[in-house]
PyMOL Python script that loads the backbone (N, CA, C, O; Angstrom):
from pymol import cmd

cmd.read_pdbstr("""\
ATOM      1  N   UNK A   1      17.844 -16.536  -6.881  1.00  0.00           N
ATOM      2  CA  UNK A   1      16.569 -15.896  -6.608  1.00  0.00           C
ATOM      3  C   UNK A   1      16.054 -15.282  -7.915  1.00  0.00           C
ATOM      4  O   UNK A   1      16.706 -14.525  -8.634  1.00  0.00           O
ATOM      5  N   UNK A   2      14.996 -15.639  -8.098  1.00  0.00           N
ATOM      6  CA  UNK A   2      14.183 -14.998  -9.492  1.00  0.00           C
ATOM      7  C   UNK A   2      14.294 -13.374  -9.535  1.00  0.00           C
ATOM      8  O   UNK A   2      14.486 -12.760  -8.485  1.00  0.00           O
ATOM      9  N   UNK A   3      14.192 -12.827 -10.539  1.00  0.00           N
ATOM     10  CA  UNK A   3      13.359 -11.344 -10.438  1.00  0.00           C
ATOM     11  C   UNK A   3      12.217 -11.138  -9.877  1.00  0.00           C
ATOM     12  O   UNK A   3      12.141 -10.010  -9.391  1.00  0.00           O
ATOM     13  N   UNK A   4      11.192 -11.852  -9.736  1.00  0.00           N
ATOM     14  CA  UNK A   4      10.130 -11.716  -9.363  1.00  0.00           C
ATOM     15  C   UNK A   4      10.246 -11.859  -7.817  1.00  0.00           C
ATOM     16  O   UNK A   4      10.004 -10.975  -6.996  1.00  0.00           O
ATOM     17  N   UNK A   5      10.689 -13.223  -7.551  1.00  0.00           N
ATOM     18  CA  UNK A   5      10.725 -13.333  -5.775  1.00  0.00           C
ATOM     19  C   UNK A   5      11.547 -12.160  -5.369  1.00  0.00           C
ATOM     20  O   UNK A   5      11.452 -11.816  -4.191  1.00  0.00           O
ATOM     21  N   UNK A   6      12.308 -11.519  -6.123  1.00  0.00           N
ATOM     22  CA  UNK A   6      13.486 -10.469  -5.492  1.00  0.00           C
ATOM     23  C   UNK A   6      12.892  -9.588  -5.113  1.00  0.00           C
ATOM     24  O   UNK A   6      12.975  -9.160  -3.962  1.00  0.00           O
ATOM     25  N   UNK A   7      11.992  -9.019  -6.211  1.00  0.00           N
ATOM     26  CA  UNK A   7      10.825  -7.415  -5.982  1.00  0.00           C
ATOM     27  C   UNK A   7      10.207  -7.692  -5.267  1.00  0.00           C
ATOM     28  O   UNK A   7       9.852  -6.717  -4.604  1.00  0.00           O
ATOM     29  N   UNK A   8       9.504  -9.225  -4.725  1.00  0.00           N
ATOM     30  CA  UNK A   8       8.616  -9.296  -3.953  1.00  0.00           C
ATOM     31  C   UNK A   8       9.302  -9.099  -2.546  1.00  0.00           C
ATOM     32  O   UNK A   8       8.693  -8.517  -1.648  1.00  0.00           O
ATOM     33  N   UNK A   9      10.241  -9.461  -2.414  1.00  0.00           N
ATOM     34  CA  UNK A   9      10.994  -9.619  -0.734  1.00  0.00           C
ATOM     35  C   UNK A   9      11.852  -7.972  -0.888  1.00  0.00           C
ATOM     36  O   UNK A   9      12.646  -7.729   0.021  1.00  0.00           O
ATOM     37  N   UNK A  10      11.724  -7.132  -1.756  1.00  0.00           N
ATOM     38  CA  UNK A  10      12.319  -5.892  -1.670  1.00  0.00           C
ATOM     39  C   UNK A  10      11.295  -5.134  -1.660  1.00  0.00           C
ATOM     40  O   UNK A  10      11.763  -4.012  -1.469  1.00  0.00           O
ATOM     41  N   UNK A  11       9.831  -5.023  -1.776  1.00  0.00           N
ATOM     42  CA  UNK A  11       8.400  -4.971  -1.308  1.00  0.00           C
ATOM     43  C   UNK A  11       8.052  -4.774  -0.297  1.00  0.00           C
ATOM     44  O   UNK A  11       7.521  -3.771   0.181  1.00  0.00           O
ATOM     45  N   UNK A  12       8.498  -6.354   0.424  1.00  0.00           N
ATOM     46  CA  UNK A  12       7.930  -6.909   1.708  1.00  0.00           C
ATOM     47  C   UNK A  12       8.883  -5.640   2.635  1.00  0.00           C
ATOM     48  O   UNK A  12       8.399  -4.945   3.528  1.00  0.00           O
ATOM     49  N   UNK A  13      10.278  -5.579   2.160  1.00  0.00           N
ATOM     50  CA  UNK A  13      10.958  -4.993   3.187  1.00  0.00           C
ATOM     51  C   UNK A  13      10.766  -3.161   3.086  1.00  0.00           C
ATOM     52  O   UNK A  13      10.893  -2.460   4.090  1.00  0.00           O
ATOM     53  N   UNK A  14      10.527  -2.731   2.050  1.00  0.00           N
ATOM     54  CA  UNK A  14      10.221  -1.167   1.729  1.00  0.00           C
ATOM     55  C   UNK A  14       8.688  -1.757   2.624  1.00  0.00           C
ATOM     56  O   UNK A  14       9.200  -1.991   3.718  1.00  0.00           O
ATOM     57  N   UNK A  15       7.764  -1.978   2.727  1.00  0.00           N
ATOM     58  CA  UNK A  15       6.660  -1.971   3.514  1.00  0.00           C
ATOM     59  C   UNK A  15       6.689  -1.508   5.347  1.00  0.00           C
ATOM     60  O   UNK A  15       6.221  -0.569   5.990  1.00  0.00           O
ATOM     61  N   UNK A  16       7.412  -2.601   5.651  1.00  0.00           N
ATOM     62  CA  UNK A  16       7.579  -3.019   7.118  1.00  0.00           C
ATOM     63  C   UNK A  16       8.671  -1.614   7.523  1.00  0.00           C
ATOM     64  O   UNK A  16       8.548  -0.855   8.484  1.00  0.00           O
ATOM     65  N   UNK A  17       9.503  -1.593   6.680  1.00  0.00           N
ATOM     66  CA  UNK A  17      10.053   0.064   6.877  1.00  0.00           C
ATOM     67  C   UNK A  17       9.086   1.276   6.966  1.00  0.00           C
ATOM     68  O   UNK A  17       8.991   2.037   7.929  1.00  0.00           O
ATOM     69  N   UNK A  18       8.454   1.325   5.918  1.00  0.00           N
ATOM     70  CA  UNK A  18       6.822   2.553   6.074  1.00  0.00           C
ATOM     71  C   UNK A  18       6.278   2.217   7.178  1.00  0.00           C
ATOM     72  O   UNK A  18       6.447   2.939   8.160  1.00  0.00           O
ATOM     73  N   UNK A  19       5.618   1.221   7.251  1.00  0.00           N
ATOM     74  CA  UNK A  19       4.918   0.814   7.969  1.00  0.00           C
ATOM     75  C   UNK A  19       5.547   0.862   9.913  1.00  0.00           C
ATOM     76  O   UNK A  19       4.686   0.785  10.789  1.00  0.00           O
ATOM     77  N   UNK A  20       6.918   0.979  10.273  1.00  0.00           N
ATOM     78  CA  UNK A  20       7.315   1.474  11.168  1.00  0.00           C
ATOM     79  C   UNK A  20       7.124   3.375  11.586  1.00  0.00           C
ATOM     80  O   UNK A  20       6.871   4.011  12.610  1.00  0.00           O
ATOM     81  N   UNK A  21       7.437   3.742  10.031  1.00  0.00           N
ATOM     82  CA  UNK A  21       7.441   5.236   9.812  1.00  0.00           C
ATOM     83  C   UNK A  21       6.182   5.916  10.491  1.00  0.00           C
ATOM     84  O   UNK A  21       5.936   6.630  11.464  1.00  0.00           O
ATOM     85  N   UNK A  22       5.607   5.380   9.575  1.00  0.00           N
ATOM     86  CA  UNK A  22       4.101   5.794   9.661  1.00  0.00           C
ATOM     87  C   UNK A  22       2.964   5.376  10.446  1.00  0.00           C
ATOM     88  O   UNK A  22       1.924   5.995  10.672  1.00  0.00           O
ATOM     89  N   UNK A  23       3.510   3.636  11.021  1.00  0.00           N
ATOM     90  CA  UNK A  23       2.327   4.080  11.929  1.00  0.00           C
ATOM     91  C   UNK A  23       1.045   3.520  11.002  1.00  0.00           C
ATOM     92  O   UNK A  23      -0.128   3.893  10.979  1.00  0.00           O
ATOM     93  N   UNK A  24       1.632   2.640  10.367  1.00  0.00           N
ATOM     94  CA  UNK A  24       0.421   1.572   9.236  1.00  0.00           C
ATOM     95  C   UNK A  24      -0.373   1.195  10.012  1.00  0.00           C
ATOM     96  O   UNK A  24       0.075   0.767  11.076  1.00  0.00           O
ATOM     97  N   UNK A  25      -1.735   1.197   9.821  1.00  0.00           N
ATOM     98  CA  UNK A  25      -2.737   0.212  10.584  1.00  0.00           C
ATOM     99  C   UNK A  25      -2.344  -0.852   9.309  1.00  0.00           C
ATOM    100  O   UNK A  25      -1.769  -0.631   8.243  1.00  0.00           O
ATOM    101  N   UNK A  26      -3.108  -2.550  10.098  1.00  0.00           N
ATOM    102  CA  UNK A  26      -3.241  -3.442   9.037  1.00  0.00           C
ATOM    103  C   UNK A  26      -3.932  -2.774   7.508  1.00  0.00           C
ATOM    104  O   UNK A  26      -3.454  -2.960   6.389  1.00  0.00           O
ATOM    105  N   UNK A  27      -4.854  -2.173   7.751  1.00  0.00           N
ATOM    106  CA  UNK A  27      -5.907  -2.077   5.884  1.00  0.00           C
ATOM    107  C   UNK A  27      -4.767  -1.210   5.104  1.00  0.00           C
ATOM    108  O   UNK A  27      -4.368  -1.442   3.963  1.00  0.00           O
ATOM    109  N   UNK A  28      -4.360  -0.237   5.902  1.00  0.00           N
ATOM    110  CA  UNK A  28      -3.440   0.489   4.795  1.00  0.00           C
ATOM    111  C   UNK A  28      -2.172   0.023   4.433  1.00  0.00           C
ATOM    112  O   UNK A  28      -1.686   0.385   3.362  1.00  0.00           O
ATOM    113  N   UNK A  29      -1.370  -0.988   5.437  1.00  0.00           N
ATOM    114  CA  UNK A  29      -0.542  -1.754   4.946  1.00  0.00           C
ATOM    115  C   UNK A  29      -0.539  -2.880   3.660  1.00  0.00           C
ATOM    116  O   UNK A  29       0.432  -3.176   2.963  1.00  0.00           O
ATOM    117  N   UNK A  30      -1.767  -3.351   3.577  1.00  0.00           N
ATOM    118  CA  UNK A  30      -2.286  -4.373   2.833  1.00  0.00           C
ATOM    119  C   UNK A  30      -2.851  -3.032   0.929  1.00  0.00           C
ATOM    120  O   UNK A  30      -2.798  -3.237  -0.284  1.00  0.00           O
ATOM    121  N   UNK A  31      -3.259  -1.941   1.730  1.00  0.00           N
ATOM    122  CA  UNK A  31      -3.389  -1.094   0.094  1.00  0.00           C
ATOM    123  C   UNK A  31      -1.837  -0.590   0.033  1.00  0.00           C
ATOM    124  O   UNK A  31      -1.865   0.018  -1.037  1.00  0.00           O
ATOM    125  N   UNK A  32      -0.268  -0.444   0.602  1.00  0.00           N
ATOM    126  CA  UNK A  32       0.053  -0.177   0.471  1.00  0.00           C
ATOM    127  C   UNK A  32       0.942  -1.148  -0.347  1.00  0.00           C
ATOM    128  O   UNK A  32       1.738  -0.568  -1.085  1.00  0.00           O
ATOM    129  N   UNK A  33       0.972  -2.324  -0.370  1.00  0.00           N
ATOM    130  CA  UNK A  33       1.648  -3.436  -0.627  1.00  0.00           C
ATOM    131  C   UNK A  33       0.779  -3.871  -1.920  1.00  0.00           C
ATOM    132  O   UNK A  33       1.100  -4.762  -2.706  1.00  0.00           O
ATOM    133  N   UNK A  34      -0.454  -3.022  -1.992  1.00  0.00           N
ATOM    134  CA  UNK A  34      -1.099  -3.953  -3.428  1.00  0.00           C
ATOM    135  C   UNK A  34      -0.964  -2.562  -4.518  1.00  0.00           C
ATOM    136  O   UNK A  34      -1.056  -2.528  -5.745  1.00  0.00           O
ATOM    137  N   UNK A  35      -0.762  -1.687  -3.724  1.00  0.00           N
ATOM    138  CA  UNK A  35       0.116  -0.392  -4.561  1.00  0.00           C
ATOM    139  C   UNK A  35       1.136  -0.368  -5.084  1.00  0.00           C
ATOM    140  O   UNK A  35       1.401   0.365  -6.037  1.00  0.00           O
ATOM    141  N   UNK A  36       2.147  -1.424  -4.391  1.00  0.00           N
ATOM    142  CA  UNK A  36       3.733  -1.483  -4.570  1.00  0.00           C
ATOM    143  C   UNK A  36       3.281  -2.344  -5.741  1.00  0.00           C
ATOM    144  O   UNK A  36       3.121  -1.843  -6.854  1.00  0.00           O
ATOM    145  N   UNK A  37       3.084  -3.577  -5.510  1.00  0.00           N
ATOM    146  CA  UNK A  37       3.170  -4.965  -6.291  1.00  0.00           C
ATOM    147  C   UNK A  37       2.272  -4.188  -8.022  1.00  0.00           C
ATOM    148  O   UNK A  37       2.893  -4.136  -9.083  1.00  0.00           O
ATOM    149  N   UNK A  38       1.067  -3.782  -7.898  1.00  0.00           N
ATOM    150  CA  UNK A  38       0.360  -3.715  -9.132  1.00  0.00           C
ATOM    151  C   UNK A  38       0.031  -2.294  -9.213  1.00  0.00           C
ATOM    152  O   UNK A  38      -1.100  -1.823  -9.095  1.00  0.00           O
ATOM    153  N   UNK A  39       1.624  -1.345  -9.525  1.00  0.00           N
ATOM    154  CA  UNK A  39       0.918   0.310 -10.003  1.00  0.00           C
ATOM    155  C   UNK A  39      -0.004   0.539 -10.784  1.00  0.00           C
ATOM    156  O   UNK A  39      -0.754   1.486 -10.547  1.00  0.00           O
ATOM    157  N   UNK A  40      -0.205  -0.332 -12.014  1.00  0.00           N
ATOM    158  CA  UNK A  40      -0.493   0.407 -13.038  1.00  0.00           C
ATOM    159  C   UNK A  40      -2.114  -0.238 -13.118  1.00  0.00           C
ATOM    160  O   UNK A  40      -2.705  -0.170 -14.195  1.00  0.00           O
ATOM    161  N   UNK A  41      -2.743  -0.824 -11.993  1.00  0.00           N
ATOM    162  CA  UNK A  41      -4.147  -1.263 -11.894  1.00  0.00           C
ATOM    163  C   UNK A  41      -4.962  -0.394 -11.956  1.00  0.00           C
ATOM    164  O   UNK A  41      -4.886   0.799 -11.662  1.00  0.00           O
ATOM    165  N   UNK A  42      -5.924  -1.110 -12.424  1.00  0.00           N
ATOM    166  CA  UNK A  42      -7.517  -0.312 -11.910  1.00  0.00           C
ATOM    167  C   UNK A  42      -8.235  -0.020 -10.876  1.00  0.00           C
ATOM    168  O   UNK A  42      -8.428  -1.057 -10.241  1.00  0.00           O
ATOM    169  N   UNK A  43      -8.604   0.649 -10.511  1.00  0.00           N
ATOM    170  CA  UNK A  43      -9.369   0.778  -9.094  1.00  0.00           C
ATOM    171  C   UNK A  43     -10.226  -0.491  -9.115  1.00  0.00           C
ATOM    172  O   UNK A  43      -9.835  -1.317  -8.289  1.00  0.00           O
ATOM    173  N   UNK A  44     -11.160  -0.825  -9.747  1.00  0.00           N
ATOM    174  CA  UNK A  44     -12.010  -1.792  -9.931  1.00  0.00           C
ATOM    175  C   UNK A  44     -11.320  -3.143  -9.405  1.00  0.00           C
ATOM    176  O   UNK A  44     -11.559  -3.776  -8.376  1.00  0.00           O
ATOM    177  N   UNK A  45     -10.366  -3.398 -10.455  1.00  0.00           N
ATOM    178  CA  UNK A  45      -9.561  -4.756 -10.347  1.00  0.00           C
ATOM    179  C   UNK A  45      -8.983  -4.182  -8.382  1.00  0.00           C
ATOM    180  O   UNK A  45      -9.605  -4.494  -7.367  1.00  0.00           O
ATOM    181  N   UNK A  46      -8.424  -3.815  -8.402  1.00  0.00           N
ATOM    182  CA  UNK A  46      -7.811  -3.184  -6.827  1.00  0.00           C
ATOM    183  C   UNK A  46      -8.661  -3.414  -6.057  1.00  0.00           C
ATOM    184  O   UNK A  46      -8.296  -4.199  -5.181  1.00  0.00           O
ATOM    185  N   UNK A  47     -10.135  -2.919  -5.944  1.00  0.00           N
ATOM    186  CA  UNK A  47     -10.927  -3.002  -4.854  1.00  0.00           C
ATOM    187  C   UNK A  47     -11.757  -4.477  -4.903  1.00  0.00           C
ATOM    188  O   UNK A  47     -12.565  -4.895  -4.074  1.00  0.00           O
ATOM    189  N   UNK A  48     -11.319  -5.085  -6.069  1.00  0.00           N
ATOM    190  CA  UNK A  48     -12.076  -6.407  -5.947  1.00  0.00           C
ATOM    191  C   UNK A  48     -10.764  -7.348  -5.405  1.00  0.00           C
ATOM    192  O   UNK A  48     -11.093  -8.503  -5.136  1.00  0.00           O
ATOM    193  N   UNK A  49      -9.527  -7.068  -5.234  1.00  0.00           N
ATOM    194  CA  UNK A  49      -8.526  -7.824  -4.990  1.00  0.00           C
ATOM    195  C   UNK A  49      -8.031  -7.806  -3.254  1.00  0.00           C
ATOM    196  O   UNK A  49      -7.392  -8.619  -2.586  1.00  0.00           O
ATOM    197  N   UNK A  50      -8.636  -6.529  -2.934  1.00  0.00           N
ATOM    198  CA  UNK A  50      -8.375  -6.149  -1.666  1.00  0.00           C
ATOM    199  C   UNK A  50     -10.044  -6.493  -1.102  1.00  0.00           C
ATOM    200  O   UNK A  50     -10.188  -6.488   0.121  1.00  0.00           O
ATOM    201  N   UNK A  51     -10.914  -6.698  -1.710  1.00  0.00           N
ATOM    202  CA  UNK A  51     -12.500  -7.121  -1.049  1.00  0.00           C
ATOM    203  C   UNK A  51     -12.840  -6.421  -0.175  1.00  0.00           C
ATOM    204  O   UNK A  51     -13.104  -6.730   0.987  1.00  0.00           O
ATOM    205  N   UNK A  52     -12.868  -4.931  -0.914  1.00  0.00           N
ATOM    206  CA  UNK A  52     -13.541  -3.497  -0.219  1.00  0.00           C
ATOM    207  C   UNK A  52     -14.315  -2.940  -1.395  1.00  0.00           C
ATOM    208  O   UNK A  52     -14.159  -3.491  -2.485  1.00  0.00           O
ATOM    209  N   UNK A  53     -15.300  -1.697  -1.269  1.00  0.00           N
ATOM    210  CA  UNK A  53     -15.952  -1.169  -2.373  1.00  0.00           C
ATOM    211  C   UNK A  53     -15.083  -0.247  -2.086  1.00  0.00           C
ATOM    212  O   UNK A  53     -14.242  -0.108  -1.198  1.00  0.00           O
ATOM    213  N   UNK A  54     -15.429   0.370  -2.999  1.00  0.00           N
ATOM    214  CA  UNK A  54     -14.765   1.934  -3.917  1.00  0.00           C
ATOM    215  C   UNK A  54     -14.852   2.928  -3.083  1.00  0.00           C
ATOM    216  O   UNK A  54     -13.972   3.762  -3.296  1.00  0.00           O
ATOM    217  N   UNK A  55     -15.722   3.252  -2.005  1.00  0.00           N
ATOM    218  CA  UNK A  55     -15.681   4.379  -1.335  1.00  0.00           C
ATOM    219  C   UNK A  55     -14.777   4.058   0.310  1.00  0.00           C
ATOM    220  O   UNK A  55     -14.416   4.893   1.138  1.00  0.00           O
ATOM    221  N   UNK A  56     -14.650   2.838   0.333  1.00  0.00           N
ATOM    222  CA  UNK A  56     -13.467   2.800   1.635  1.00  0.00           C
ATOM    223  C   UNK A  56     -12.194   2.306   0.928  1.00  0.00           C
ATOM    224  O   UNK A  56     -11.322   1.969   1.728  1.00  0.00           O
ATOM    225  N   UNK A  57     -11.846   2.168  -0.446  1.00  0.00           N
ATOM    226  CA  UNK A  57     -10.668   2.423  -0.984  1.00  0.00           C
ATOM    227  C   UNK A  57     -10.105   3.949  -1.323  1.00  0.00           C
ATOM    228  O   UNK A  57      -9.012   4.407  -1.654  1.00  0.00           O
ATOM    229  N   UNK A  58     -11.057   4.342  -1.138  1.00  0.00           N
ATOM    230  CA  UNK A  58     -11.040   5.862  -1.691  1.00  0.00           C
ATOM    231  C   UNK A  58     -10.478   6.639  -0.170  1.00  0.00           C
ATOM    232  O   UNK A  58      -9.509   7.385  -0.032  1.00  0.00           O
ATOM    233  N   UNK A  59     -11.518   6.135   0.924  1.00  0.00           N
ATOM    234  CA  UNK A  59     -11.148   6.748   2.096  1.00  0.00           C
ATOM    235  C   UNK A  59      -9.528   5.917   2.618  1.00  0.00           C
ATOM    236  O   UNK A  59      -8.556   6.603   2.933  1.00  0.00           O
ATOM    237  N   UNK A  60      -9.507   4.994   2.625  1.00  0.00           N
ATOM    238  CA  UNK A  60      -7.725   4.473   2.868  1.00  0.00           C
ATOM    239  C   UNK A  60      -7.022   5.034   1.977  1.00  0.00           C
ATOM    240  O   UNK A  60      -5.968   5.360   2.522  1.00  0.00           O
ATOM    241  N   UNK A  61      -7.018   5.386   0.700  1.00  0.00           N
ATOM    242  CA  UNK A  61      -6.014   6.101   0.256  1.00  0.00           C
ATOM    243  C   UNK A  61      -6.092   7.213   0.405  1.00  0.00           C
ATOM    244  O   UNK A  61      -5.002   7.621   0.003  1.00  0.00           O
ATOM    245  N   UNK A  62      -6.931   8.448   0.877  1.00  0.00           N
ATOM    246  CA  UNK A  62      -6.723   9.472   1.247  1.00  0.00           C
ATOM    247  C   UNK A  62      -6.015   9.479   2.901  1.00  0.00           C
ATOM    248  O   UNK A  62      -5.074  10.205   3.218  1.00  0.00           O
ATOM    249  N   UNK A  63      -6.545   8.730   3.612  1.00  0.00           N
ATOM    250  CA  UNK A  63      -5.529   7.803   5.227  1.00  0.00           C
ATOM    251  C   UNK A  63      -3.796   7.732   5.216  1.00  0.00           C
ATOM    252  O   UNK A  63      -2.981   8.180   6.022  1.00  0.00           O
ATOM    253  N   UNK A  64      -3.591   6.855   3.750  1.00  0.00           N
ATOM    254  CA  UNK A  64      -2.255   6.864   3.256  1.00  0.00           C
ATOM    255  C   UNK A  64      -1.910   7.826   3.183  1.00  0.00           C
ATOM    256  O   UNK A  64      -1.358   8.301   4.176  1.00  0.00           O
ATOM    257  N   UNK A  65      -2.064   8.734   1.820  1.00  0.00           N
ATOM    258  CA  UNK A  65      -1.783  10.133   1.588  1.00  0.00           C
ATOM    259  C   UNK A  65      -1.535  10.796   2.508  1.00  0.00           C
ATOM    260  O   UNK A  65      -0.471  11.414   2.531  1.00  0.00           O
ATOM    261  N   UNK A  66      -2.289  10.860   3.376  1.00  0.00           N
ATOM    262  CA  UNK A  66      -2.225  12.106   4.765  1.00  0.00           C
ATOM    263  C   UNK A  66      -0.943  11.522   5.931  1.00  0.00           C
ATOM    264  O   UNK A  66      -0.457  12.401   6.643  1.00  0.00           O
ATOM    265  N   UNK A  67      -0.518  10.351   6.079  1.00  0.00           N
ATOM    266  CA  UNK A  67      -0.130   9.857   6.984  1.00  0.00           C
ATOM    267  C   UNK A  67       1.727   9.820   5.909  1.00  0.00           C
ATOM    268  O   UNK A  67       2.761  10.197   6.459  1.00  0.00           O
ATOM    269  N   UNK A  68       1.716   9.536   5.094  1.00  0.00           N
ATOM    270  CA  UNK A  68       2.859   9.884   4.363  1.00  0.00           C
ATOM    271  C   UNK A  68       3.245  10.951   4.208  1.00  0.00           C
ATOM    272  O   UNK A  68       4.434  11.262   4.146  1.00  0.00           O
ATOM    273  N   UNK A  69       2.060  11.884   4.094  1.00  0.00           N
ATOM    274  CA  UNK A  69       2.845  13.731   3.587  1.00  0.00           C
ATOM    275  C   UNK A  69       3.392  14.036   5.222  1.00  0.00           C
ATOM    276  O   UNK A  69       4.293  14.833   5.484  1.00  0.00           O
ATOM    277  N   UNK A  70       2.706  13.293   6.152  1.00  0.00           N
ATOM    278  CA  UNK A  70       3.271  13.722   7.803  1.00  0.00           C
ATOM    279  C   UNK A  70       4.809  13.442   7.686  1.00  0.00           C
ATOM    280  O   UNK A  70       5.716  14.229   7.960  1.00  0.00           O
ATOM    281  N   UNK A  71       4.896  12.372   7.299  1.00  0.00           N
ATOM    282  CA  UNK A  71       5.867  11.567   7.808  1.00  0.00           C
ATOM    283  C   UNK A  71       7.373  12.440   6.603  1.00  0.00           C
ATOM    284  O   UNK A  71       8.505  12.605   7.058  1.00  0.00           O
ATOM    285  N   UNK A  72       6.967  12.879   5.058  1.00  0.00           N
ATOM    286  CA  UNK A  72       8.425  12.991   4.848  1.00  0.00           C
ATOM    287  C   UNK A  72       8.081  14.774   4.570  1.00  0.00           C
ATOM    288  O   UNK A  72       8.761  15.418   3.771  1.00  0.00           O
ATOM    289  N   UNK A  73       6.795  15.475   5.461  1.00  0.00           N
ATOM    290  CA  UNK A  73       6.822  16.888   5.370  1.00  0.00           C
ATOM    291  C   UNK A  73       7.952  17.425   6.582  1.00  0.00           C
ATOM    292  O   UNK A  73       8.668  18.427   6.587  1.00  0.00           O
ATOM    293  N   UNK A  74       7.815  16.474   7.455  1.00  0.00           N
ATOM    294  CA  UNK A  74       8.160  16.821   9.163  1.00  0.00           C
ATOM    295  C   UNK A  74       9.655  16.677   8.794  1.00  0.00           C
ATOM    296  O   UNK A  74      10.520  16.821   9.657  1.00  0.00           O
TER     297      UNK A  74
END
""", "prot")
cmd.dss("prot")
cmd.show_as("cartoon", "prot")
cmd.util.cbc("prot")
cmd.orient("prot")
């Protein structure tokens, strides 16, 4: 198995774990997985990759944020 396919299927599986936690709808699963894969992006490049504008990327990651601080405040 490559490095690359490895992070990707150790990705896939840190996801579907959150995503039990928390209570992912589909959109925030899909910003949460393009969060994992490409940290160090641009919003720009990000919201043209996910094919949303800037102000409902803005509102899903504040969605994330709030739904994660639940999950490891509790």
């Amino acid at each position: 198995m490559s490095n690359a396919a490895f992070v990707d299927a150790e990705a896939t599986i840190l996801l579907a774990d959150l995503s039990k936690q928390c209570r992912l709808s589909q959109p925030l699963q899909r910003l949460a997985y393009d969060l994992m894969q490409y940290p160090d992006d641009t919003v720009a490049r990000r919201c043209h990759r996910l094919r949303v504008h800037r102000a409902t990327y803005n509102r899903w990651l504040q969605q994330l944020r709030h739904q994660l601080q639940s999950v490891w405040v509790a």
